[in-house]
LOKOL-673835 format. One record per residue (C-alpha): x, y, z; residue in one letter. Coordinates in steps of 0.25 Angstrom, whole numbers, plus 2048, in hexadecimal, padded with zeros to 3 digits. Each point is the difference from the previous one (the first is absolute). Example, Ala and Ser with C-alpha at 12.3 -4.5 7.8 and 13.67 -1.06 7.14 Angstrom:
2
8317EE81Fa80680E7FEs
END
This chain:
329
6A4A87554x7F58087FCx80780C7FCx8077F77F6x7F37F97FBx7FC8117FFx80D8037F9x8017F47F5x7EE8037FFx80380F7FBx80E7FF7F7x7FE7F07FCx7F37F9801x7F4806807x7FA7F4801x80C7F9806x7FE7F780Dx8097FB80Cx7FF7F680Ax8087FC80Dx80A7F57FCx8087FD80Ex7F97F3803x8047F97F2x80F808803x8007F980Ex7FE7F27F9x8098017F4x80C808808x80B7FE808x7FB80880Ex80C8097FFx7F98037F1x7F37FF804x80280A80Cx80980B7F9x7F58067F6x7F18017FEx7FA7F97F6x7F58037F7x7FA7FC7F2x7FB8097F7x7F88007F2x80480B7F5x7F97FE7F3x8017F17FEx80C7FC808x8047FF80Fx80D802808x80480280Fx80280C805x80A7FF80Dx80480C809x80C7FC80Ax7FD80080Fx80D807803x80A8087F4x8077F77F8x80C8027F6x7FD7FC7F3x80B7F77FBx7F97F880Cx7F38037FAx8037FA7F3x8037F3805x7F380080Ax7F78047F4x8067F47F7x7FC7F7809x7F5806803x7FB7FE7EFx8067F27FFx7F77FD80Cx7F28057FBx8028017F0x7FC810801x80880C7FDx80480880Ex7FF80E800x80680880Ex7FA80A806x80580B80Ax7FD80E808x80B8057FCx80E7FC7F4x80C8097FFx8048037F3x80C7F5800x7F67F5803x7F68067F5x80D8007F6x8057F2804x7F17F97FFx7FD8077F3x80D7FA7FAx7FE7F0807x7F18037FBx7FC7FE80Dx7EF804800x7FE80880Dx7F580C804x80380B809x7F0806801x7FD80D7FAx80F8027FCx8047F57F7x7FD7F27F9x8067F97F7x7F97F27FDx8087F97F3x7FA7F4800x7F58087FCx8038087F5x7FA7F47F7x7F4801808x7FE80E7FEx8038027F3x7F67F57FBx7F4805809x80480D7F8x7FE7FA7F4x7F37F9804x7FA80E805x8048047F3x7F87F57F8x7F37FE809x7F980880Cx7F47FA804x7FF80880Dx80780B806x80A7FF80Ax7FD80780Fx80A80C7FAx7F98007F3x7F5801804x80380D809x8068087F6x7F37FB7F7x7F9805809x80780E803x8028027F2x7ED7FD7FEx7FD80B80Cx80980A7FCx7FB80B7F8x80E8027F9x8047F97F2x80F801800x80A7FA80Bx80D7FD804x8067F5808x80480980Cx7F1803801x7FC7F4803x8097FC80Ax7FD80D808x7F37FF7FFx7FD7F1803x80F7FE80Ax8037F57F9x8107FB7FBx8048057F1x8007F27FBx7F17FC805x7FC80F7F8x80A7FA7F4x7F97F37FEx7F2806802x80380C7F4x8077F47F9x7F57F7800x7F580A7FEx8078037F4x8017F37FBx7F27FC800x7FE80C7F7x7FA80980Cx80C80D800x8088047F6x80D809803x80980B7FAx80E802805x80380D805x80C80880Ax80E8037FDx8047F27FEx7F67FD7F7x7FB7F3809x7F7807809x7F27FA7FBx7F1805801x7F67F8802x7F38027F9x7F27FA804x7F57FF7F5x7F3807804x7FC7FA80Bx7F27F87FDx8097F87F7x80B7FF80Ax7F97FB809x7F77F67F6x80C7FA7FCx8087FE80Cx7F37FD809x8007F07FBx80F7FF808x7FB80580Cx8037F680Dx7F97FE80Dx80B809809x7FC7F680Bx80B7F7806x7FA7FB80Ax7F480280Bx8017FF80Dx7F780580Cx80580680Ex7F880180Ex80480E801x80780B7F7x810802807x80480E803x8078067F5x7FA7F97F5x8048047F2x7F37FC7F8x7F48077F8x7F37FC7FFx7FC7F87F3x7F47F67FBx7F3803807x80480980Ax8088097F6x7F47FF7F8x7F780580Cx80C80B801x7FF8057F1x7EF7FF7FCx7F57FD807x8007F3805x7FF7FB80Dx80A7FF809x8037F0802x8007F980Dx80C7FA7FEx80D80C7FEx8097FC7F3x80F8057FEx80B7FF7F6x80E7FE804x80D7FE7F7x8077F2803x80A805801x7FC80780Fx7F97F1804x80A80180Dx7F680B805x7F77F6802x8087F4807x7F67FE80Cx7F48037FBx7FB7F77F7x7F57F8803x7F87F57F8x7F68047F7x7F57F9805x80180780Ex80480D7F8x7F37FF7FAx7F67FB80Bx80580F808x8008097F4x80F801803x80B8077F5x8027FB7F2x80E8037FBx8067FD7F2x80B8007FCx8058067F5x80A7FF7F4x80280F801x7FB80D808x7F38007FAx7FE80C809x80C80A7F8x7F58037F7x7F3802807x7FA80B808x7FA80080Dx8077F5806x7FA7F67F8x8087F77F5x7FE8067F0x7F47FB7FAx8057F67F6x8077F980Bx7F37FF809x7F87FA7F4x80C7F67FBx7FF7FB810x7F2800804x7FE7F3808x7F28017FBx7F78057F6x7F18037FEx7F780B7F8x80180A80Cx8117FE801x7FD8027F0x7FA80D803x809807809x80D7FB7F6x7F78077F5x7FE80D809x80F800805x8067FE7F1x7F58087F6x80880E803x80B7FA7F8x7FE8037F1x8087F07FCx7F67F8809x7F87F87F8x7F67FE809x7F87F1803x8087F87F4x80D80280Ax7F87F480Ax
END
């Protein structure tokens, strides 16, 4: 279920959640019900709805049925999903309006088309922090030398889907921080363009969120790891500070099953000096250099701050002409 949680987070909502809903299922349905999917409960926006993938393939006329039930049971919208959906089943559920997901091929969610279009609207009307994607086209757009993009530069430079580089260019733009000339054959190819860049960032800086989702701590690092360093240790990296006891890493959410086993509480974690992890809304390491996470994400998630933490963010960020120095803490 996580590819699906990864899949709705990067075309839908990137700060969508699930959560196991076979226990509830076991109580409200019938055991033949109850046994033929698996059942979990997700929240998109403001809403929630089940998301049930069969045990065993099922025909959809019989699907239907199942999935009525299912609603008039609970009082939530059901959406299906699958590995795999021949065209003919596509075809059948689109016309019945049947919501389903087939991960990394297709989704389609009407029940949330309301949703969507209103959260479009709100966007439009009030951003009081960036979103995880926004934030990373931000800051790809702050370290780059360049003036003048394009869409298919930030998507090949960051990995990330066209609809999170859409959103970021679109919400950038709205809070006055692009502006954009159409070019290409079609005449709807558009350019991006960043105002200088001590007033690019001036401007965007008071958006800027903690890219932190959560901290956890580990008794050892697992083989294989896809983290960088960040807070202290990144620091001791990057300038002159010493290196601390205790080793700090970043890792996107969305690789947290890297870490099943290993996490330890906090207070032991501490006591031993053993590995601090966060857990980031994005790669907070796509943009920085020498295997540490870029340096606006390492000071938006310090877990502490004092003059000499002060002093090493000052040294990492006074080569860039837009940092403005101490007024940014």
């Amino acid at each position: 279920m996580l590819k699906i949680l990864s899949y709705i987070r990067e075309y839908i909502d990137e700060d969508a959640s699930c959560a196991d809903y076979n226990k509830e299922a076991r109580r409200l349905f019938s055991l033949q019900l109850a046994g033929t999917f698996e059942y979990y409960i997700f929240h998109v926006f403001n809403e929630r709805f089940l998301v049930i993938r069969p045990v065993e393939s099922i025909a959809v006329s019989k699907l239907q049925g199942m999935v009525q039930i299912v609603e008039d049971k609970t009082g939530m919208c059901v959406a299906t999903a699958f590995n795999e959906l021949n065209p003919y089943a596509i075809k059948k559920m689109l016309k019945e309006r049947m919501a389903f997901i087939v991960p990394g091929k297709q989704i389609s969610l009407p029940f949330l088309a309301l949703c969507i279009k209103n959260e479009r609207k709100r966007i439009r009307k009030e951003i009081k922090k960036f979103s995880p994607g926004t934030q990373l086209v931000f800051l790809y757009l702050l370290y780059s030398d360049n003036t003048d993009f394009d869409i298919d530069q930030v998507i090949n430079n960051l990995s990330v889907s066209k609809m999170t580089a859409v959103r970021g260019l679109n919400d950038l733009y709205e809070l006055g921080l692009l502006t954009f000339d159409t070019a290409g054959q079609t005449g709807r190819k558009k350019i991006y363009h960043k105002s200088d860049s001590s007033n690019f960032y001036s401007e965007g800086r008071k958006y800027l969120d903690n890219p932190v989702r959560e901290t956890v701590y580990i008794k050892e690092l697992p083989k294989d790891l896809v983290s960088v360093k960040t807070d202290l240790t990144a620091l001791a990296e990057l300038t002159m500070m010493a290196e601390p006891a205790q080793k700090r890493l970043a890792l996107c959410s969305k690789n947290r099953s890297q870490l099943d086993g290993a996490i330890i509480d906090k207070a032991e974690a501490l006591e031993d000096n053993l590995p601090m992890i966060q857990l980031t809304k994005y790669d907070t390491g796509i943009l920085g250099k020498r295997g540490c996470a870029d340096p606006i994400s390492i000071m938006l998630g310090l877990e502490e701050k004092d003059d000499r933490i002060e002093m090493a963010i000052n040294d990492l960020l006074k080569k860039y002409e837009w940092y403005i120095g101490e007024e940014q803490w």
